[in-house]
C-alpha positions as CSV (number, residue, x, y, z in Angstrom):
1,X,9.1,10.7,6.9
2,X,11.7,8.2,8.8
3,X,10.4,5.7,6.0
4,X,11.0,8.1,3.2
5,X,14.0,9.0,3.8
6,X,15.5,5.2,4.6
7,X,13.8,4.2,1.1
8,X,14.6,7.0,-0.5
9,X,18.6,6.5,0.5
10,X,18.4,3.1,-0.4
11,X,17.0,4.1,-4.2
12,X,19.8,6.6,-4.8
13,X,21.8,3.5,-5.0
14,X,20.4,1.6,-7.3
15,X,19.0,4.7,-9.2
16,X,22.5,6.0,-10.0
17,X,23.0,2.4,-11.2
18,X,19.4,2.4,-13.3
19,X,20.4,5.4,-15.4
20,X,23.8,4.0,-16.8
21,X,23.5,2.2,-19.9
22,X,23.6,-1.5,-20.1
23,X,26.1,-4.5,-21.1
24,X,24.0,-7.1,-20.5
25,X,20.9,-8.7,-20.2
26,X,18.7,-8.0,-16.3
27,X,19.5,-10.3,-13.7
28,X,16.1,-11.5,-12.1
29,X,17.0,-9.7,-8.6
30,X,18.4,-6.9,-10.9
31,X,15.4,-6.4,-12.9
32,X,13.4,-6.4,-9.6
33,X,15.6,-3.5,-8.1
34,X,15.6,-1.3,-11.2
35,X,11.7,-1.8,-11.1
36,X,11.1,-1.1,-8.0
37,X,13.4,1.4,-7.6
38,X,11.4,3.2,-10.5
39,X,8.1,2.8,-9.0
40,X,9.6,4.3,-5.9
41,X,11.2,7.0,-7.0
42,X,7.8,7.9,-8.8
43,X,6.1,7.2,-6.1
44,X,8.3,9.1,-3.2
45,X,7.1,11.8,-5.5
46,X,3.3,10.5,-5.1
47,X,3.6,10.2,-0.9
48,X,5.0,13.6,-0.9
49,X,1.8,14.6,-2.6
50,X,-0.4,12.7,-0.5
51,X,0.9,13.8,2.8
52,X,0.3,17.5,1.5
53,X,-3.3,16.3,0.7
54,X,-3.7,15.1,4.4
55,X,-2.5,17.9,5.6
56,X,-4.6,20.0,4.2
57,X,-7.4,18.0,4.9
58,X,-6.2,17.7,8.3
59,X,-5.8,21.4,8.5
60,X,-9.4,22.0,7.4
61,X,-11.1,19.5,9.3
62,X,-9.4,18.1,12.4
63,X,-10.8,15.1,13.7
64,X,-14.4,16.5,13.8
65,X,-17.1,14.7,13.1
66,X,-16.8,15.8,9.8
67,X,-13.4,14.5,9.5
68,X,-14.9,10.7,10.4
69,X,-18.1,11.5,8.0
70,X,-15.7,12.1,4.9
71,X,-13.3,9.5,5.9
72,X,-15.9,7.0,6.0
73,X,-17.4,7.9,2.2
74,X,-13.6,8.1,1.3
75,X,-13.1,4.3,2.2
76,X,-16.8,2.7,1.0
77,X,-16.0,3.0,-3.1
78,X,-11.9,2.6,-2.1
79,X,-12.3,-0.8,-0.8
80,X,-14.1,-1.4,-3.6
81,X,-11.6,-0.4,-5.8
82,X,-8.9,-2.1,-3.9
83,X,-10.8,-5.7,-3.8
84,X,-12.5,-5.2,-7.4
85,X,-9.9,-2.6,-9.3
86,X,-6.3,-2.9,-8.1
87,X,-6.6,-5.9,-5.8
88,X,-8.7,-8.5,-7.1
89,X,-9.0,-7.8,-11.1
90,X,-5.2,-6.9,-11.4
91,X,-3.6,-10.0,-9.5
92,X,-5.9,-11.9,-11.8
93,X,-5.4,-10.4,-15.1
94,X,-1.7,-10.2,-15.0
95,X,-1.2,-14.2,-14.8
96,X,-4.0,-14.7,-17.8
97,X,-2.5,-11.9,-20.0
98,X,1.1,-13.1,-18.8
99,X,0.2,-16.0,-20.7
100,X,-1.7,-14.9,-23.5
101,X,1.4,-12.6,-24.2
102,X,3.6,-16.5,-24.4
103,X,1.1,-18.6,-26.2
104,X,-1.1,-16.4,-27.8
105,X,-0.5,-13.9,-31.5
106,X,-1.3,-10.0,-30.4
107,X,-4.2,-9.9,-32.4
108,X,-6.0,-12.5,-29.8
109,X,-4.1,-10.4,-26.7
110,X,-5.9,-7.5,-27.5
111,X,-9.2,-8.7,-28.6
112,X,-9.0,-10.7,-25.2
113,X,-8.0,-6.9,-23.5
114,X,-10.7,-4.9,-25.1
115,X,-13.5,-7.2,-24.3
116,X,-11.8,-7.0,-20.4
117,X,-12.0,-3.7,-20.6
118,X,-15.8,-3.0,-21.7
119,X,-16.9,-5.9,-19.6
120,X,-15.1,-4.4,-16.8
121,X,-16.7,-0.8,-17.7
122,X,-20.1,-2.5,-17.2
123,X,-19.8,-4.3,-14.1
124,X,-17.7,-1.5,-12.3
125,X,-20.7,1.0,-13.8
126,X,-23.3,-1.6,-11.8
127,X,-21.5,-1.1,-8.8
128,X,-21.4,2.4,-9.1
129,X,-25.2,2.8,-10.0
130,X,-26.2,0.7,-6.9
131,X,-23.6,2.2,-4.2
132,X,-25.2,5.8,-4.7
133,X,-28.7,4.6,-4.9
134,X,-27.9,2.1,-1.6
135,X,-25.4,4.7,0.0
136,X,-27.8,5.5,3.2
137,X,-27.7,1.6,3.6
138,X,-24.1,1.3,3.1
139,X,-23.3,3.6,5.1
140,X,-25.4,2.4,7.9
141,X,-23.8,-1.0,7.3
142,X,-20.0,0.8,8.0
143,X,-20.7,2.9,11.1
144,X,-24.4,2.0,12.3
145,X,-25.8,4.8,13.5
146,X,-23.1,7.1,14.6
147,X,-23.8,11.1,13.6
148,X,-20.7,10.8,11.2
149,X,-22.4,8.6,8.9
150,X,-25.6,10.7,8.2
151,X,-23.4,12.9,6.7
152,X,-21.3,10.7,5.0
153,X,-24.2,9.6,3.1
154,X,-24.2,12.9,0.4
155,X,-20.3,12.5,0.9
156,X,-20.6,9.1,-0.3
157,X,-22.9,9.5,-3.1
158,X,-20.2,12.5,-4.2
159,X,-17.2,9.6,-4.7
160,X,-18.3,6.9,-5.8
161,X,-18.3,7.2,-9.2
162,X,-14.3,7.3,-8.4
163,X,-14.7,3.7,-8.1
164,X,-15.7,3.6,-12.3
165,X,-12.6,5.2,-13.8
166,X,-10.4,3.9,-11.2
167,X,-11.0,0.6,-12.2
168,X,-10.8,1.4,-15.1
169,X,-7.1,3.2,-14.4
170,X,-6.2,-0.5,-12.4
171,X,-6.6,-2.5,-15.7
172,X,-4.5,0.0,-17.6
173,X,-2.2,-0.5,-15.2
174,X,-1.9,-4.0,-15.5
175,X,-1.3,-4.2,-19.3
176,X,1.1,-1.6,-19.0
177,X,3.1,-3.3,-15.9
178,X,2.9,-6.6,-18.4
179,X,5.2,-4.5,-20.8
180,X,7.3,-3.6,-17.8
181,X,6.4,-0.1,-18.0
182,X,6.0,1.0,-14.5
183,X,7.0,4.7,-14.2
184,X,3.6,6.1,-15.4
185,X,1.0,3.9,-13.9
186,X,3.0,4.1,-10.8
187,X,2.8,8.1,-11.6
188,X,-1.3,8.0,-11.6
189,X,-1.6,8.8,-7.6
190,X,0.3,12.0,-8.2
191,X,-2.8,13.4,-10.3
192,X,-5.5,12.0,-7.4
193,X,-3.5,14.0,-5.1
194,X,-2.9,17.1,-7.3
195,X,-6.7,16.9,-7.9
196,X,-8.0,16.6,-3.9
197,X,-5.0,19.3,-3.0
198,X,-6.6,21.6,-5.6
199,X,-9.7,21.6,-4.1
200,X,-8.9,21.8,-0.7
201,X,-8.0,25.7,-1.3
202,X,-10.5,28.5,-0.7
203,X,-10.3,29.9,-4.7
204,X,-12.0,26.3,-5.7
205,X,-13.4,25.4,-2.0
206,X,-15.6,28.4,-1.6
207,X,-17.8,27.1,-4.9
208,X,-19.1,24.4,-2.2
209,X,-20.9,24.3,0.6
210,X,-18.4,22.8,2.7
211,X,-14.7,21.7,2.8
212,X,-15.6,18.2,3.0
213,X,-17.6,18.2,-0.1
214,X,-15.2,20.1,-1.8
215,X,-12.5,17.5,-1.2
216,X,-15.1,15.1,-2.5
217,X,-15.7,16.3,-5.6
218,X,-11.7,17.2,-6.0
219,X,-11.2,12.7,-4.8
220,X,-13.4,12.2,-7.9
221,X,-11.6,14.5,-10.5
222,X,-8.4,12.7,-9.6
223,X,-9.9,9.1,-10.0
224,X,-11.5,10.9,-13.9
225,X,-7.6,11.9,-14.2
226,X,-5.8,8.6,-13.0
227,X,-7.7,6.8,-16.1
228,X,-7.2,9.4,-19.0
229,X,-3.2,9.8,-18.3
230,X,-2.4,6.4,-19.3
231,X,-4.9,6.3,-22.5
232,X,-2.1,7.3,-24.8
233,X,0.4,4.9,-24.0
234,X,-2.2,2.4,-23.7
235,X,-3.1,3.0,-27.6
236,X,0.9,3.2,-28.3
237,X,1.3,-0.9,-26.9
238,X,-1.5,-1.6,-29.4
239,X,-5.1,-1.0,-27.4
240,X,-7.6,0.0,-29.6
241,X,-10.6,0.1,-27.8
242,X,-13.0,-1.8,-30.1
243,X,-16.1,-1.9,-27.8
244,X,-17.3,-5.7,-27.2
245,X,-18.9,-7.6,-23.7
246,X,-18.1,-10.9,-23.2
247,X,-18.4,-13.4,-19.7
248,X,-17.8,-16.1,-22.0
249,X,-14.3,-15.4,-23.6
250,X,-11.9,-17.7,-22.0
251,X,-9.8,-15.5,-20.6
252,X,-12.5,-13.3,-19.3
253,X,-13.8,-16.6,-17.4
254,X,-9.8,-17.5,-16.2
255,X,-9.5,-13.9,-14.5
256,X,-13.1,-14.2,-12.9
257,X,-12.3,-17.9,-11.5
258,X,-9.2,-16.6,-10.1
259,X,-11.0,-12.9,-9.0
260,X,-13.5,-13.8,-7.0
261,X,-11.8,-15.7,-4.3
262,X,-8.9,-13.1,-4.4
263,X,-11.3,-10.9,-2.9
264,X,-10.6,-12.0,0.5
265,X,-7.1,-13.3,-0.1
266,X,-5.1,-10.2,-1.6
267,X,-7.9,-7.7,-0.1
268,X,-7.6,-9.1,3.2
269,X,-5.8,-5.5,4.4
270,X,-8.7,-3.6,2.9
271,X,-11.4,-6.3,5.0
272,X,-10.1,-5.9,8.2
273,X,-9.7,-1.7,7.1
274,X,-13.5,-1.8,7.3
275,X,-13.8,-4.1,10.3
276,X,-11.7,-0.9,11.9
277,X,-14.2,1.1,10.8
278,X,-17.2,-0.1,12.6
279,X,-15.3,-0.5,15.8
280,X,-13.9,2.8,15.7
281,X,-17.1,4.0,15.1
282,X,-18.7,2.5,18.5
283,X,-20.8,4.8,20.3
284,X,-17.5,4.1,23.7
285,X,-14.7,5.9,21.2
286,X,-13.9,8.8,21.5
287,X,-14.7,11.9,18.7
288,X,-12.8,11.8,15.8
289,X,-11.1,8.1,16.4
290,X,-12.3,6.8,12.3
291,X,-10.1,10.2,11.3
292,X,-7.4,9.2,13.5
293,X,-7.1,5.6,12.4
294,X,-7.2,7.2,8.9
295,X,-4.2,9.3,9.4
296,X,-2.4,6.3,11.2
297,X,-3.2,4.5,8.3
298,X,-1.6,6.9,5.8
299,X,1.5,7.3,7.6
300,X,1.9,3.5,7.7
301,X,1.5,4.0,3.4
302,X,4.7,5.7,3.2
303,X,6.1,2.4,3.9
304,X,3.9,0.5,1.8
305,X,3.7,2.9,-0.8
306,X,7.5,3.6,-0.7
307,X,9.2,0.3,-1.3
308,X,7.4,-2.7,-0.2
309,X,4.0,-2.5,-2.9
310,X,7.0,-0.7,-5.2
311,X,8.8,-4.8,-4.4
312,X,5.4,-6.2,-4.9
313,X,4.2,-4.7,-8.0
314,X,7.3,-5.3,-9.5
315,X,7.7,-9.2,-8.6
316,X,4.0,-9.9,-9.7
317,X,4.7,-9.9,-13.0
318,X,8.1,-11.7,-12.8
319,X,6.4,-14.7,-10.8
320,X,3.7,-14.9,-13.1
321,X,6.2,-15.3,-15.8
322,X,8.0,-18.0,-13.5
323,X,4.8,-19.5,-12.8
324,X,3.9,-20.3,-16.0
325,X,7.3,-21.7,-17.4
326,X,6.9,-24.2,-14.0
327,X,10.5,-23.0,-12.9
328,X,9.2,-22.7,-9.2
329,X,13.1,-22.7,-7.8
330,X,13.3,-19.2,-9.6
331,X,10.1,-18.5,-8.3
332,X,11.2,-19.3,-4.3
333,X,14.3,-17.3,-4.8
334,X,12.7,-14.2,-6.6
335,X,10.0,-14.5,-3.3
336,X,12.5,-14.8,-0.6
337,X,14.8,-11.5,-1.9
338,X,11.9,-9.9,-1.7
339,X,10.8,-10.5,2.0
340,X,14.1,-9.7,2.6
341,X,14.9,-6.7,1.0
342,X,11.2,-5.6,2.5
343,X,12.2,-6.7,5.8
344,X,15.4,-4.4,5.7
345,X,13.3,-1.3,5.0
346,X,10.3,-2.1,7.2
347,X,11.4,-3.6,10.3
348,X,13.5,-0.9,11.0
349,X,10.6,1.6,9.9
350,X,7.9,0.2,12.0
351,X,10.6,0.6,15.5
352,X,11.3,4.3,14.3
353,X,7.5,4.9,13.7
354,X,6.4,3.6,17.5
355,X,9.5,5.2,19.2
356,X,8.9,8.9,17.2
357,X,4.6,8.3,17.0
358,X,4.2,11.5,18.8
359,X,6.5,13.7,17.0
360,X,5.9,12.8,13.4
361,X,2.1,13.7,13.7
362,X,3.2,16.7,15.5
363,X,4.9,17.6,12.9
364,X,3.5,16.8,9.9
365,X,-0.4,17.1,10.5
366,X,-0.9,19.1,14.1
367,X,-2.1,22.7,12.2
368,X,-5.7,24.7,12.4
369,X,-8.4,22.2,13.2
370,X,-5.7,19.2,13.9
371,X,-5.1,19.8,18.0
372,X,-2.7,18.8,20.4
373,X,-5.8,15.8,21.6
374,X,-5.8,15.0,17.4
375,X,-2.4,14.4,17.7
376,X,-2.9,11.9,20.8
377,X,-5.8,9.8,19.4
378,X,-3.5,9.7,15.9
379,X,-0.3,8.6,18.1
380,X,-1.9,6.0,19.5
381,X,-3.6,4.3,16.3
382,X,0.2,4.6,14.8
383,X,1.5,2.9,17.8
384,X,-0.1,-0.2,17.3
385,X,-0.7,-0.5,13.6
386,X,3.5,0.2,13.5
387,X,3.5,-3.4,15.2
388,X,1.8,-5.2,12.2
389,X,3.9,-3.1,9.3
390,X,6.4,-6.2,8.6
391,X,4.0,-8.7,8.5
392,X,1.1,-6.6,6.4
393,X,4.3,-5.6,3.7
394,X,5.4,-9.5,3.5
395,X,1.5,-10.2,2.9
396,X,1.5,-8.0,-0.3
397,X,4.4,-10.2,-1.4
398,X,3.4,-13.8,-0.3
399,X,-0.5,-13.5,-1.7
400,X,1.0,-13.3,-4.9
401,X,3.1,-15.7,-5.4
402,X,0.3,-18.1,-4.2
403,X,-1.8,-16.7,-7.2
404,X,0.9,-16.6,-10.0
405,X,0.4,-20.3,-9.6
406,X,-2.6,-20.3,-10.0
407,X,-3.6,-20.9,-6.5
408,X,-6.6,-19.5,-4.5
409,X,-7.9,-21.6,-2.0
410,X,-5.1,-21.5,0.1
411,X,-5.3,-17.9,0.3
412,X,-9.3,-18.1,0.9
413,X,-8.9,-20.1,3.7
414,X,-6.4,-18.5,5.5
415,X,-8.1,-15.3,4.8
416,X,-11.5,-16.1,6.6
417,X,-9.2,-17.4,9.9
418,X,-7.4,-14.1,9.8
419,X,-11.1,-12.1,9.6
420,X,-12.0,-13.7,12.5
421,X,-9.3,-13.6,14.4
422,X,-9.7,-9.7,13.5
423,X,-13.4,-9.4,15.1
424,X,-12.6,-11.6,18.2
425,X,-9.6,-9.6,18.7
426,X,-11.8,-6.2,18.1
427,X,-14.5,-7.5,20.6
428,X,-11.7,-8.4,23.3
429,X,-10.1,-5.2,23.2
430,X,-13.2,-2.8,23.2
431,X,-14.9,-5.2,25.9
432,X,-11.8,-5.9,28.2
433,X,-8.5,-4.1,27.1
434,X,-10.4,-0.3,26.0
435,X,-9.0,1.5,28.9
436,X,-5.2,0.3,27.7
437,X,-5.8,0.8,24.5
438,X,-8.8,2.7,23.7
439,X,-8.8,3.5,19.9
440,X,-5.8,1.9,19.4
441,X,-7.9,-1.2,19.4
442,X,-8.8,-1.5,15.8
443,X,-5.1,-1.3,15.0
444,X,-3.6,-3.9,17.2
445,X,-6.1,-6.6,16.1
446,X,-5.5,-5.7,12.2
447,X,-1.7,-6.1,13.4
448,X,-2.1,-9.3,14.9
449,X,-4.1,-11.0,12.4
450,X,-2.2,-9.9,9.7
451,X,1.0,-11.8,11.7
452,X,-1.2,-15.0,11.5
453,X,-1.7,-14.3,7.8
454,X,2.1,-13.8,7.0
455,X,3.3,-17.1,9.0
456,X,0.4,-19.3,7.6
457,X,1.1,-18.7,4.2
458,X,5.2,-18.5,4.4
459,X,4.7,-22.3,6.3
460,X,2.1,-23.0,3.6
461,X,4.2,-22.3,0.6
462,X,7.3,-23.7,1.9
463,X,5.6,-27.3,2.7
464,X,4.2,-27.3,-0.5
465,X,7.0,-25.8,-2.9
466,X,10.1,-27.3,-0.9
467,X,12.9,-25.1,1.0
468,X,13.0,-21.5,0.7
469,X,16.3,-20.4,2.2
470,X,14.5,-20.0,5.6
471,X,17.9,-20.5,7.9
472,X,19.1,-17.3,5.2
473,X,16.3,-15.1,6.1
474,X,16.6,-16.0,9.6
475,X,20.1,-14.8,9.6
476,X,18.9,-11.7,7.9
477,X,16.2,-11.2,10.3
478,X,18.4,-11.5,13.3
479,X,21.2,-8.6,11.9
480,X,18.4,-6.2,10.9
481,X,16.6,-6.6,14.3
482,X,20.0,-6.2,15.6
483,X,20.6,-3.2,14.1
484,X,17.3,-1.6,14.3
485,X,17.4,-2.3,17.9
486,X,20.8,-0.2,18.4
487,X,18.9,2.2,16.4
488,X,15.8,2.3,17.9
489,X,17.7,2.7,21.0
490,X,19.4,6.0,19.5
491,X,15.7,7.3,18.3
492,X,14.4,6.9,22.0
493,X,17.0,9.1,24.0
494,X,17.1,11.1,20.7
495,X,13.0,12.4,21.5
496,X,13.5,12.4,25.1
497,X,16.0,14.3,25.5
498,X,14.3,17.0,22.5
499,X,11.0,17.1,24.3
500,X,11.6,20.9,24.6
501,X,10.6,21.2,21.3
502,X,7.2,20.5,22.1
503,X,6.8,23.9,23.4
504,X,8.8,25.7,20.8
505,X,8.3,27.5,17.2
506,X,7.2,24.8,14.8
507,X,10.7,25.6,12.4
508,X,12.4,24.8,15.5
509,X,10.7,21.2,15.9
510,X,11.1,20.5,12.0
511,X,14.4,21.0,12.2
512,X,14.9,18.9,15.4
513,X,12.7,16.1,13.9
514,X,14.8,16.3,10.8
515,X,17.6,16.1,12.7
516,X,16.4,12.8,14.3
517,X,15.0,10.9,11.5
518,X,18.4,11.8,9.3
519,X,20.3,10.3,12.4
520,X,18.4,7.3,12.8
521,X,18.9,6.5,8.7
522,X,22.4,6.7,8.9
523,X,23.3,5.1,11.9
524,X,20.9,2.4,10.3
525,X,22.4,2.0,7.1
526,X,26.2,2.2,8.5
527,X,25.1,-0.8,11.1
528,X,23.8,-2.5,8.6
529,X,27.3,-1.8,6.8
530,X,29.5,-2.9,9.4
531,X,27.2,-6.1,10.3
532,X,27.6,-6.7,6.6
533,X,23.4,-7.0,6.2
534,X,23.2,-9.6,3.1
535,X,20.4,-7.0,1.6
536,X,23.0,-3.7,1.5
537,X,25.7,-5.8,0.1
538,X,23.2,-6.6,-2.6
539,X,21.9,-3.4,-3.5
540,X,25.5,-2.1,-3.6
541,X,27.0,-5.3,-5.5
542,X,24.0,-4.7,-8.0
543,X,25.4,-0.7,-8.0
544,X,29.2,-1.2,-8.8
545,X,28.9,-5.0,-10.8
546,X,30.5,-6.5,-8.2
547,X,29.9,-10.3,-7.5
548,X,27.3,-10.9,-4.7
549,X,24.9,-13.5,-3.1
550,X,27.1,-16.5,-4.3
551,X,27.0,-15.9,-7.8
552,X,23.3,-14.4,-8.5
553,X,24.7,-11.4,-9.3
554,X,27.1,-9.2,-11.6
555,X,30.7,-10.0,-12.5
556,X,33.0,-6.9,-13.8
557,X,32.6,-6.7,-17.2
């Protein structure tokens, strides 16, 4: 909620600014902002959604065992979908058919997207087929033996087929963002959400045997829905749909030569998500710890989901565009804006999310089967992933740019360090650190690998493509740790000195909780002000036309 409500007042600005018409052409850093300030505004929508589905799901079942059995068939067919659907396939595609859209006539662009699309079908429909034939194996291979995956074999074998039309929905989304039409692919989460909340409600539940199916079968109406909602637009830009498999159309073979090692560079997140997994499912954690990392991990998407993916989707196509004219200076700059405007949101975030841990999963998930012990095992797992939110947003930005030229090795090789250090650190903690950390273990080591990740490939890309402003991001870094610091100092005698509320009426804590994450935004934003933060000078030059960042951006007209 802190997160939402810093993005959120961060995107009136540049909203208000998005809906008056224009007098001239899009700045680069403009057309970033009124992108991503689109996406996020669509997708503040999407979070809100998601963190009623959670809390129903929450609400219904705790952090049971059946909690850990459905979270674990939740994430199988999602990693999939995030290394082989929106990972992998659309970092890939969106260089290739940046190109094509350059160099090629739109006949050849969509004969070269309708054979992607059927050839994708198949292979996706493959991977479906063998994941519910295999799921007892699958499962095994995710949490070993532990109780929760018996039953998150049927669980399983319920989603997977997800995975089919949400690939499906990722390629859409690709062509689409090529067009720079963002709002409604951004917009398909809502109906995943819509759909699980649905069936979490006893009218639709009580068809089913248990809540957790039910929520099954309502995750794979939403993946049906996320596909079909973009079908019309998709036929508007000039899709057709004429059926045709091909591995050996040259752009088909371009987006697999780039695809496959992307599977461990851009999915590296989604890796070391399943590397939690089987630690948190160790026979020494305590019940329900997979459900609490799960809940850790959603709270940690506001942020993500909220403005630094919003950046990164945005950017993608940009540096692609970049990429392939060889203007790499525009490139460096549209790269190191964006760490910067990330940083401003998520640095601050990730101190307000360790310092107020306890009270936002008070607040937003401690109902029916969620208890007062859910709420500690959840705390903890937000502690520690909070530490690694600056780095793992940066990531989603930096991966990128590597691949819009055309580069995956670099990514590969940095990836596999970063795994590893992710298992020693896993081993290390539940062997010699469990009774400090306990199931905050997983966490940490994600947090700390994904560190190395970040400062490998910033050093990488700056040896290789020559200086990227690093003393002005410095500077940045030091005001906004500055300023979250004197805030995060404000948030921490704020909840101490409110601890009453622990005891009271639950309107009473919302409204106390309000109280302090409003407080913390402002004081935020007006520090930032007064220690003139180069990032709210820009989104408020960009606002009012006002000259900024020595001449990048608007003059009065």
């Amino acid at each position: 909620m802190y997160v939402m409500l810093s993005g959120f007042s961060c995107q009136l600005i540049v909203s208000i600014r998005v809906r008056a018409p224009e007098r001239r052409p899009l700045t680069e850093k403009k057309q970033i902002l009124k992108s991503a300030s689109i996406i996020t505004l669509v997708t503040i929508v999407s979070r809100i959604l998601g963190y009623v589905r959670d809390q129903r799901i929450a609400l219904l079942l705790g952090t049971t065992p059946a909690a850990d059995a459905y979270v674990l068939a939740y994430r199988i067919p999602n990693l999939f979908r995030r290394l082989v659907a929106e990972g992998s396939m659309t970092a890939s595609f969106i260089p290739v058919f940046s190109s094509y859209m350059r160099e090629k006539s739109g006949k050849e662009l969509w004969e070269f997207a309708n054979r992607l699309f059927w050839t994708l079908a198949l292979v996706a429909a493959v991977i479906t087929v063998l994941g519910m034939v295999f799921s007892p194996t699958v499962v095994r291979l995710f949490a070993g033996r532990n109780i929760a995956g018996i039953q998150a074999v049927e669980l399983n074998r319920i989603i997977f087929p997800y995975l089919f039309f949400v690939s499906l929905a990722a390629l859409a989304m690709g062509i689409l963002n090529c067009f720079n039409v963002f709002g409604l692919p951004a917009a398909t989460p809502v109906f995943l959400n819509l759909a699980t909340i649905l069936f979490t409600f006893a009218i639709v539940r009580n068809y089913f045997r248990d809540a957790a199916t039910s929520i099954a079968v309502g995750v794979l109406v939403g993946g049906v829905l996320q596909f079909l909602i973009q079908v019309p637009l998709l036929v508007r830009k000039g899709m057709n749909f004429n059926f045709g498999i091909s591995f050996s159309h040259p752009a088909i073979r371009d987006v697999a030569r780039l695809m496959i090692p992307r599977l461990f560079g851009i999915g590296i997140g989604q890796i070391n998500l399943l590397i939690d997994t089987r630690f948190a499912t160790a026979s020494m954690m305590p019940e329900g710890s997979l459900a609490a990392l799960y809940l850790a991990d959603r709270v940690m998407e506001l942020v993500l989901g909220g403005y630094a993916i919003a950046v990164a989707t945005a950017i993608l196509p940009m540096m692609s565009h970049q990429a392939a004219g060889k203007d790499y200076e525009a490139l460096k700059k549209t790269l190191s804006f964006s760490v910067r405007i990330v940083a401003f949101i998520t640095i601050p975030a990730a101190l307000g999310l360790m310092i107020l841990r306890e009270p936002i999963i008070r607040v937003l998930f401690q109902h029916g089967q969620f208890v007062a012990e859910s709420t500690r095992l959840t705390a903890r797992a937000l502690l520690y992933y909070s530490i690694g939110l600056p780095a793992l947003a940066s990531v989603k930005l930096i991966v990128p740019a590597f691949y819009s030229t055309r580069d995956t090795k670099t990514p590969v090789i940095i990836a596999s360090i970063s795994l590893v250090i992710n298992i020693v650190l896993n081993i290390v903690f539940i062997q010699f650190f469990y009774k400090r950390v306990q199931n905050g273990g997983p966490a940490l080591a994600t947090a700390l690998a994904t560190f190395f990740d970040f400062f490998a490939l910033f050093i990488i890309f700056r040896i290789r493509y020559g200086s990227m402003g690093t003393m002005e991001i410095l500077r940045s870094f030091s005001k906004i740790f500055l300023c979250a610091g004197i805030m995060g100092v404000a948030c921490w005698f704020g909840n101490y000195y409110t601890t009453f509320t622990i005891h009271s009426r639950f309107l009473v804590q919302l409204l106390v909780f309000a109280g302090l994450i409003v407080g913390a935004t402002v004081l935020y934003l007006a520090l930032a002000w007064v220690f003139r933060c180069h990032e709210i000078e820009e989104v408020y030059g960009i606002a009012t036309r006002r000259r900024i960042g020595g001449g990048d951006g608007y003059a009065e007209p």
